[in-house]
N, C-alpha and C positions, 0 to 999 in steps of 0.2 A: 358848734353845738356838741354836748358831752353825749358819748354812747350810754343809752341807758342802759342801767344794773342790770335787768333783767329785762330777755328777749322773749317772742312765741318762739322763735327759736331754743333757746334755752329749754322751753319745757317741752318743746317736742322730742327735742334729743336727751331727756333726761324719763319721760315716759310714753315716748311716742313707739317704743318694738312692743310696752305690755297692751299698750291700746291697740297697736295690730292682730296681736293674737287672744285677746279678749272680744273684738270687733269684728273678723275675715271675715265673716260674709256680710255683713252689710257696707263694708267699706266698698266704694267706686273705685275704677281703675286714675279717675282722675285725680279723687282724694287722696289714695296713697303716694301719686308723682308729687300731689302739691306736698305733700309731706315731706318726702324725702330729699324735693329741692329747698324745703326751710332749713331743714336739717344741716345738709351741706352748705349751705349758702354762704359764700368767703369763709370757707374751713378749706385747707392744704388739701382737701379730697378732690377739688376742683380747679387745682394748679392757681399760679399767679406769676408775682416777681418780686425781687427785691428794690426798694427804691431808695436811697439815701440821698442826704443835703447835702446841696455842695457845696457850705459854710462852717457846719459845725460836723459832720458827719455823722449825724444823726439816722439809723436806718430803720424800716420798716417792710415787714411782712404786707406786702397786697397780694390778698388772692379774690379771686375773682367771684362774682354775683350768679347768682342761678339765673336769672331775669325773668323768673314764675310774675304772675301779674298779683298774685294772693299773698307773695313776700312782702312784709310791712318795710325791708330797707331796700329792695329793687323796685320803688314806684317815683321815685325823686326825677331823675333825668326825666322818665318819660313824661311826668305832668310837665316838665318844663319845654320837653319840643312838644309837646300835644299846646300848651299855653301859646308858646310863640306862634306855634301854625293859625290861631286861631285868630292872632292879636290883626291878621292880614285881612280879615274877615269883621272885623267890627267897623258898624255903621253910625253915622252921627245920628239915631234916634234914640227914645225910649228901650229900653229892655228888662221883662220881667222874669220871673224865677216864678213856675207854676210849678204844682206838686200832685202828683194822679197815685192812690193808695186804697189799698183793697181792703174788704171786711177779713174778719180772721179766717171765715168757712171756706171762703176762695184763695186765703195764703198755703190752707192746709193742704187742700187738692192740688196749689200751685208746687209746693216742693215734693209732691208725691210725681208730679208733669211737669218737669221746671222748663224744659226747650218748649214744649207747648205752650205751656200758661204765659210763660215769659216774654212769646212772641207773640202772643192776643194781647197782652198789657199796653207792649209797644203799637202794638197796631190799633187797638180801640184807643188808646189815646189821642196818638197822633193824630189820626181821622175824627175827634171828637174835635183838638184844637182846627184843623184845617178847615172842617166843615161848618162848624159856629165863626172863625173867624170870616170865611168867603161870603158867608150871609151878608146881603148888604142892610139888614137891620141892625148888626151890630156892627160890623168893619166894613165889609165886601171887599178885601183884597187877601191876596196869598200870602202868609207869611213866611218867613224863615226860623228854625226851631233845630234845638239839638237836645237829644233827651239820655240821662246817664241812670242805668240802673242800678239800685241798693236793695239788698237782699236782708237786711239787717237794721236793729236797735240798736240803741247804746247798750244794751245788755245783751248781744246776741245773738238773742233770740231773733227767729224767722218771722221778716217783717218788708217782705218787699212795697217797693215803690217806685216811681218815675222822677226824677229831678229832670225838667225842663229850663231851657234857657230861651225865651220867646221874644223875637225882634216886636215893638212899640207900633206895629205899625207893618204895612207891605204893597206890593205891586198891583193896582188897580187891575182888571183883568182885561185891559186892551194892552196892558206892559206900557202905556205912555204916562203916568203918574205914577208917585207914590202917593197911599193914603196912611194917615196917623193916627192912631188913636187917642182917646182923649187924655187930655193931663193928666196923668197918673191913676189913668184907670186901662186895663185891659180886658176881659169879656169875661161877662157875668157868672161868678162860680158855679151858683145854683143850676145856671142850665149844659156848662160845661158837666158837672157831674150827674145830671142824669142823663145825656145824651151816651157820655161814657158808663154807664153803668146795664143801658140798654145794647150799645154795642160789644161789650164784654161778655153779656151774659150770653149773646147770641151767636157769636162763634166759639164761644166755651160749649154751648146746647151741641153746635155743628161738629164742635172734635169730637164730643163725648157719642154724637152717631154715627163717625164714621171711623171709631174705631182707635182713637188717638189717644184717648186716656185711659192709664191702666192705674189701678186701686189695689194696698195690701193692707196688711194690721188693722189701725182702726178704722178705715177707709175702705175695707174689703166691700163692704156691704153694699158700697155706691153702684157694684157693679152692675144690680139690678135696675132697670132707666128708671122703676118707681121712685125707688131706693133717694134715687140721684136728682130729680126734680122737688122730694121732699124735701132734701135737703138745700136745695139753693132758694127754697121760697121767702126764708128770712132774708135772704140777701138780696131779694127782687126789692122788699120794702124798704131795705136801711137806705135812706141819703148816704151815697157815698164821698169818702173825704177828696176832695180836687182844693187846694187854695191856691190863689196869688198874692204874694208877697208885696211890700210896696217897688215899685219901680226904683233898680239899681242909679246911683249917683252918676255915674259916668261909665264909658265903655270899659276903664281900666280894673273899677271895682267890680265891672262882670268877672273878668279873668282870675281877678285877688279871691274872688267870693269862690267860684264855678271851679278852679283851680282845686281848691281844697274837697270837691266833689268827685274827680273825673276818675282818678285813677286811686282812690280811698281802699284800703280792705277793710276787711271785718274790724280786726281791734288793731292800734297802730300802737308799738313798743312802747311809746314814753305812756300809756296809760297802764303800765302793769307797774304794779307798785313789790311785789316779793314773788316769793315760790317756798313754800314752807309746810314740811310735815304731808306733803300730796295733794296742796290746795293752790292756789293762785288765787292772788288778790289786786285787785287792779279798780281803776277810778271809771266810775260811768256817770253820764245826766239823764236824771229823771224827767222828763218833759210833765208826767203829769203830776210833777210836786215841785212846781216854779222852777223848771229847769235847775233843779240843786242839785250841786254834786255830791255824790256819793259811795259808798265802796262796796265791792261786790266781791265775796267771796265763793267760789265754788270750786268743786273738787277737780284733779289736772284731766281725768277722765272726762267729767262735764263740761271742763272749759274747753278739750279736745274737738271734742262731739260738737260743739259750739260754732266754733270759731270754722268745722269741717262744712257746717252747713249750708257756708254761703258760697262752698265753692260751684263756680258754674260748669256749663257739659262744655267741653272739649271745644273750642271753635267757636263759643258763642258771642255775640256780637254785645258788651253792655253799652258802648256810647253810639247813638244809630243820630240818622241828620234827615230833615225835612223839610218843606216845602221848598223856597228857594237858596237853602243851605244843601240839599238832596244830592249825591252826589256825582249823580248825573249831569246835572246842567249846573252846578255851582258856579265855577265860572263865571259865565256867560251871565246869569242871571245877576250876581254880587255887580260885577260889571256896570248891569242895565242899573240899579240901586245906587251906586254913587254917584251915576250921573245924573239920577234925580235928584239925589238928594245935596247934589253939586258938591264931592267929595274929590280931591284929587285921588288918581291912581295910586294905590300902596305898593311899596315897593319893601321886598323881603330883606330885614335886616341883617337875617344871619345864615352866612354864605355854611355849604357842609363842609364839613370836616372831618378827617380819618380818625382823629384822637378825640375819644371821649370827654377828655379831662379839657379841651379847649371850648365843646360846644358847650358841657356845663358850665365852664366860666363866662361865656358870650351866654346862655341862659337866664345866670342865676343870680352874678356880678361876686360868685364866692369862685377862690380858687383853688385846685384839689393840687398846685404843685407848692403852694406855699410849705415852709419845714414848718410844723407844729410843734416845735422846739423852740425853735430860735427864733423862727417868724419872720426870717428875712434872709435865708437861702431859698434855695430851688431844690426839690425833690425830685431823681433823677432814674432812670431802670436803670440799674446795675449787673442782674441777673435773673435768668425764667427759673423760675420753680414748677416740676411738672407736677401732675396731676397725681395726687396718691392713693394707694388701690384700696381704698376704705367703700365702704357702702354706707355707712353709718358712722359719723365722728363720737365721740364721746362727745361730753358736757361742756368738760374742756379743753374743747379743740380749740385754737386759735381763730 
């Protein structure tokens, strides 16, 4: 695949120092790392090596990845071992894609509290899906579930939500059956979304009394408790959005589908189309005008501020695992699951390896030593290049 013309890289290194010092004090400590490892990221500031074909003599510059998880080109490997780890973990049943997303009043508060809000989101969810599924009026069994957070639109804009991956089906509560659910149905939105919407609101009520959520700008005013129940009463009324999608074709299309989820950033290179005159212009889909695509221009400042918003606090956990995926008893439980579901034992296809470039290839089935020249040498280290004492590359840095 061709490197695109134009990186977030690119425009941060070309106006990422005036957005610092137009921005210090509301910039995070963690927002300015994520910056500064785009910045760098495979530029000679971060050493590498040289590598040439042993055919044509072909050479090239490899320097090395920041491996920030918010860099649009250090997320390839890891979706591919995160993929593989998972492929160990799929069951011959049904599997749905549920989706748990909040009204705007509760996004607003949420990125003013994002470690809090973030982890009520995961938790009233997950306890929404567990608890309606154990119900033996609609399932009564435990499921397994893995749920990946997104903080963002195609435009952006601050728009978290929950992408779940929900096994078809789960462990009777003696552990001596599996029950299924019905052909291509999994449990009832309507009550998964207000079951979640009651649970949300009620340990968002419990942070906000004991102290957990803090309010500025236009949010200042929440701080008063009147203030702060006026304002969530529209959101007691709205139905909230929860859907399920139609049941995935087989276990592979989970991975093909979920893959392009797990390890996603804000906006991914190949959708930025220029950089021109202090703007960026790049391709987004409209969901509420027939999913069309269309082009969004805004200024390098805004797109900054943009793309800065979805970064998460320091340590935060976005793909979390549940019921009998949990990863306490995984194992054991997956275990109990094939053998009802009369699965042979899975056995790990892809042994470790010290070199990066062999596990991507047993990943991906592409290879990073093939010569991109010739196409039919071998790409070889020849010599390290150490790390050079830049802070900040230019535009263009290598």
């Amino acid at each position: 695949m061709d490197r695109p013309k134009v990186e977030v890289a690119d425009i941060f290194r070309r106006y990422g120092e005036v957005y610092r010092n137009d921005h210090d004090a509301s910039l995070s400590t963690a927002q300015r790392r994520v910056m500064s490892a785009i910045e760098l990221c495979r530029t000679a500031a971060l050493g590498g090596h040289v590598e040439q074909c042993d055919r044509c003599g072909y050479e090239h510059n490899f320097y090395h990845s920041c491996r920030n998880r918010n860099c649009p080109k250090c997320q390839c490997l890891a979706r591919a071992k995160w993929i593989q780890d998972r492929q160990a973990e799929l069951l011959n049943c049904e599997c749905f894609h549920v989706v748990f997303t909040v009204p705007e009043e509760i996004a607003a508060v949420a990125y003013q509290n994002r470690k809090v809000v973030y982890d009520i989101l995961f938790q009233a969810a997950s306890k929404t899906l567990r608890t309606i599924a154990a119900d033996p009026k609609h399932l009564g069994a435990e499921i397994g579930f893995f749920a990946v957070l997104h903080t963002w639109g195609q435009n952006l804009l601050h728009h978290p939500h929950l992408h779940f991956v929900v096994s078809g089906g789960g462990l009777a509560p003696e552990g001596d059956r599996w029950i299924s659910c019905r052909p291509g149905f999994f449990l009832p939105v309507r009550v998964l979304s207000r079951l979640f919407r009651r649970l949300f609101l009620k340990s968002l009520q419990k942070a906000y009394e004991s102290g957990k959520l803090h309010f500025f700008s236009e949010l200042e005013a929440l701080s008063d408790p009147r203030a702060f129940l006026g304002y969530l009463a529209p959101a007691r009324k709205k139905e909230w959005v929860v859907y399920a999608k139609q049941p995935f074709a087989g276990p592979q299309q989970v991975l093909d589908y979920v893959g392009r989820y797990t390890h996603r950033v804000a906006l991914s290179n190949d959708r930025i189309l220029d950089i021109e005159d202090g703007e960026v212009r790049f391709r987004w889909k409209d969901y509420r005008d027939h999913d069309r695509q269309k082009t969004m221009t805004l200024t390098a400042d805004e797109f900054i501020r943009r793309f800065l918003l979805h970064v998460l606090p320091n340590g935060f956990q976005r793909i979390r695992y549940f019921g009998f995926l949990g990863n306490r008893f995984r194992k054991e439980k997956l275990k109990l699951c094939r053998q009802l579901l009369g699965m042979p034992e899975k056995i790990p296809t892809c042994e470790p390896s010290d070199d990066y470039r062999d596990l991507y290839e047993k990943l991906t089935g592409r290879s990073l030593r093939e010569c991109p020249v010739c196409h039919q040498g071998c790409m070889r280290v020849i010599a390290l290049l150490p790390k050079a004492n830049k802070h900040h590359p230019k535009s263009n840095s290598p």
